[in-house]
Kinemage of the C-alpha trace (Angstrom):
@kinemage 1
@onewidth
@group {chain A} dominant
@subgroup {mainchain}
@vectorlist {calphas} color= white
{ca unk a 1} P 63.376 193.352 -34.504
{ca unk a 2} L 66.293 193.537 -37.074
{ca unk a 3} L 66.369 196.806 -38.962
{ca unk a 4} L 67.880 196.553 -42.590
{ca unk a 5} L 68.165 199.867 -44.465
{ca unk a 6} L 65.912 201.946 -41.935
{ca unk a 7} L 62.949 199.399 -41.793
{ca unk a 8} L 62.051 196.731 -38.966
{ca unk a 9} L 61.623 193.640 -40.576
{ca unk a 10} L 59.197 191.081 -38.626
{ca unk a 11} L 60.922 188.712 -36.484
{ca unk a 12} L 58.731 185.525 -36.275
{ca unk a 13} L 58.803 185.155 -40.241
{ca unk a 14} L 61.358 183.379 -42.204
{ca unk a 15} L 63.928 185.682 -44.125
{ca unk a 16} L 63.040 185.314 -47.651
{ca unk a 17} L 59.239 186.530 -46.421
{ca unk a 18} L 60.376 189.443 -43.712
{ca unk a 19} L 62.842 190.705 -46.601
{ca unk a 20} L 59.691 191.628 -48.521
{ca unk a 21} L 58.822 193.944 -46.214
{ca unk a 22} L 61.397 196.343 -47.945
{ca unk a 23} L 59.671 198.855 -50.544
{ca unk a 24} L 61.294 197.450 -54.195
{ca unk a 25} L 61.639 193.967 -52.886
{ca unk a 26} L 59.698 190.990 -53.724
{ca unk a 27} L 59.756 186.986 -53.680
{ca unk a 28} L 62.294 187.041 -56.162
{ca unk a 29} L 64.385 189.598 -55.131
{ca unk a 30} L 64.420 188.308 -51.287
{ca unk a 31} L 65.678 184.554 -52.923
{ca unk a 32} L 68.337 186.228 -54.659
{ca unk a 33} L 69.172 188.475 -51.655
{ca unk a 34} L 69.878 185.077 -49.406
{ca unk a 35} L 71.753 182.821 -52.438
{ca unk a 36} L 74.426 185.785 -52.661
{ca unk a 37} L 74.308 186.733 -49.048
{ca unk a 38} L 74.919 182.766 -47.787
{ca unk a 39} L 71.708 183.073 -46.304
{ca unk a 40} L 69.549 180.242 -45.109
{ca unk a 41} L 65.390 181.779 -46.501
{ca unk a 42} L 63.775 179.270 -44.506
{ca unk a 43} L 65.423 180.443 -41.045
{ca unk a 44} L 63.068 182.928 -38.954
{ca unk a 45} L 64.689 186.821 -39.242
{ca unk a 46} L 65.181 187.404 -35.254
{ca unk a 47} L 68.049 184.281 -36.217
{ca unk a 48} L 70.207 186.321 -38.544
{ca unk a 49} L 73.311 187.696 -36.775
{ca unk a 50} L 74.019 191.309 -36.936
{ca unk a 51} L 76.988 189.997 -40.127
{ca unk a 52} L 74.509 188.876 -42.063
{ca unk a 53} L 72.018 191.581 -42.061
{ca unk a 54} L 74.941 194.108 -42.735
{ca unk a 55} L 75.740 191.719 -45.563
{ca unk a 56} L 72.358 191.324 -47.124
{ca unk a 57} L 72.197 195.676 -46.377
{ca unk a 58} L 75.354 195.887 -48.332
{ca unk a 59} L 74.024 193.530 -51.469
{ca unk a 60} L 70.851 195.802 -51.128
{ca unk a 61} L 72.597 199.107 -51.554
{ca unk a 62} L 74.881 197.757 -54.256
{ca unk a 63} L 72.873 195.928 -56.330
{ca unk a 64} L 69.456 197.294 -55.748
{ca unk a 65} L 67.597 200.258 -55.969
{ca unk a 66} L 64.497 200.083 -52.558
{ca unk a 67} L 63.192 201.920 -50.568
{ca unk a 68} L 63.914 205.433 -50.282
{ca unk a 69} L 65.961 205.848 -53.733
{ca unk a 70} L 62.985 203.684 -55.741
{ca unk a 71} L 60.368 206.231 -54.547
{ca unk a 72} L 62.134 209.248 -55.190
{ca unk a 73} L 63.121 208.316 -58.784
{ca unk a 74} L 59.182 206.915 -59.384
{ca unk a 75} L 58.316 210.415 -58.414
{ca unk a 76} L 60.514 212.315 -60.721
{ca unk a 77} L 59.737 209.472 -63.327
{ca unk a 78} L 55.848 211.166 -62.610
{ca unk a 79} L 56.806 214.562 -62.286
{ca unk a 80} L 58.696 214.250 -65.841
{ca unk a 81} L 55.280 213.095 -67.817
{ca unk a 82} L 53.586 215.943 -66.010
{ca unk a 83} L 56.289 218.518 -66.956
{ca unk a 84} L 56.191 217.720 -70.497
{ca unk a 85} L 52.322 217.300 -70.792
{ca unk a 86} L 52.246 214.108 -72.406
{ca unk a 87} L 48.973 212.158 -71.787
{ca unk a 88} L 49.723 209.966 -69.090
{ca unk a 89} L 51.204 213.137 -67.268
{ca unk a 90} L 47.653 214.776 -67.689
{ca unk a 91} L 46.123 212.005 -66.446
{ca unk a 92} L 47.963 211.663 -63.443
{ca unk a 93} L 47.338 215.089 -63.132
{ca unk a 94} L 43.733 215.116 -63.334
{ca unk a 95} L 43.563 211.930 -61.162
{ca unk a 96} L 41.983 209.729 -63.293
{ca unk a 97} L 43.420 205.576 -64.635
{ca unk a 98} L 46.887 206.199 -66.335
{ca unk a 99} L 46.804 202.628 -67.913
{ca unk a 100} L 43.645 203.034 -70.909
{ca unk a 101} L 41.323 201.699 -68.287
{ca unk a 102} L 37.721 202.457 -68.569
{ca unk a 103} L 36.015 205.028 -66.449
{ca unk a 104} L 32.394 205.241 -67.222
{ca unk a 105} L 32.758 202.511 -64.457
{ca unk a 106} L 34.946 201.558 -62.308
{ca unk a 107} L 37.741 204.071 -61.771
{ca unk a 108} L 36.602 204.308 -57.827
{ca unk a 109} L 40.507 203.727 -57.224
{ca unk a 110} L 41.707 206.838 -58.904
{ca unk a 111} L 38.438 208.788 -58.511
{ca unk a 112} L 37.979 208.778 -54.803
{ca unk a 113} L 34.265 208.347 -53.445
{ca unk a 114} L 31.126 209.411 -55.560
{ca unk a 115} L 29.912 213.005 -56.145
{ca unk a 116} L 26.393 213.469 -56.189
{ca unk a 117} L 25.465 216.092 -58.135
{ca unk a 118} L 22.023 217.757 -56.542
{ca unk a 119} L 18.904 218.452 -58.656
{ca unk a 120} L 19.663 216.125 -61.313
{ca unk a 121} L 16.495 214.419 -61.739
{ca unk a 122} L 16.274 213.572 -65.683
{ca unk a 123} L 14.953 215.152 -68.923
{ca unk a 124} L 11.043 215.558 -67.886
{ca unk a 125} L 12.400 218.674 -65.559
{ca unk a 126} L 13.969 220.573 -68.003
{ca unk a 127} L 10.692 221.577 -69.843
């Protein structure tokens, strides 16, 4: 399985789909990858000989920001809203849709599972 910046890539799949495999890159990333690497996409990944992979590592690191360094800086990108208490810090915070979704309904992403809450019956029990 060839490894490219600390991730196995699948074998059986052509290039331009095993390259998005790689945290940051997509469809259009991976064709750009192989045009400036001299890369054939259509040609399976176990194919590519241990040059190119250390050239299309070496266009990566350049060029792009993946994997490891994308998560870290989306991290401090969220730590920095939460650190200056702005309202989509709070609500990534509290848990809850950052995007002015609605959440009377369907925010079962964000919210986790359902809480009951016991004993709630309606308005006839309260007098």
């Amino acid at each position: 399985m060839p490894r490219l910046l600390g991730v196995d890539i699948p074998n059986d799949r052509k290039t331009i789909i095993s390259l998005t495999y790689l945290y940051g890159v997509g469809q259009k990333v991976a064709r750009e990858l192989c045009l400036k690497a001299g890369v054939c996409p259509d040609r399976k990944a176990h194919e590519l000989t241990d040059e190119e992979l250390s050239t299309l590592g070496t266009i990566l690191e350049r060029d792009y920001t993946v994997e490891g360094p994308l998560r870290r800086q989306i991290q401090q990108s969220i730590a920095r809203l939460r650190d200056i208490k702005c309202y989509r810090g709070m609500r990534h915070r509290a848990g809850l849709p950052v995007r002015g979704q609605r959440t009377k309904t369907n925010a079962r992403t964000r919210k986790g599972p359902r809480k009951t809450v016991a004993g709630k019956k309606g308005v006839k029990d309260l007098r």
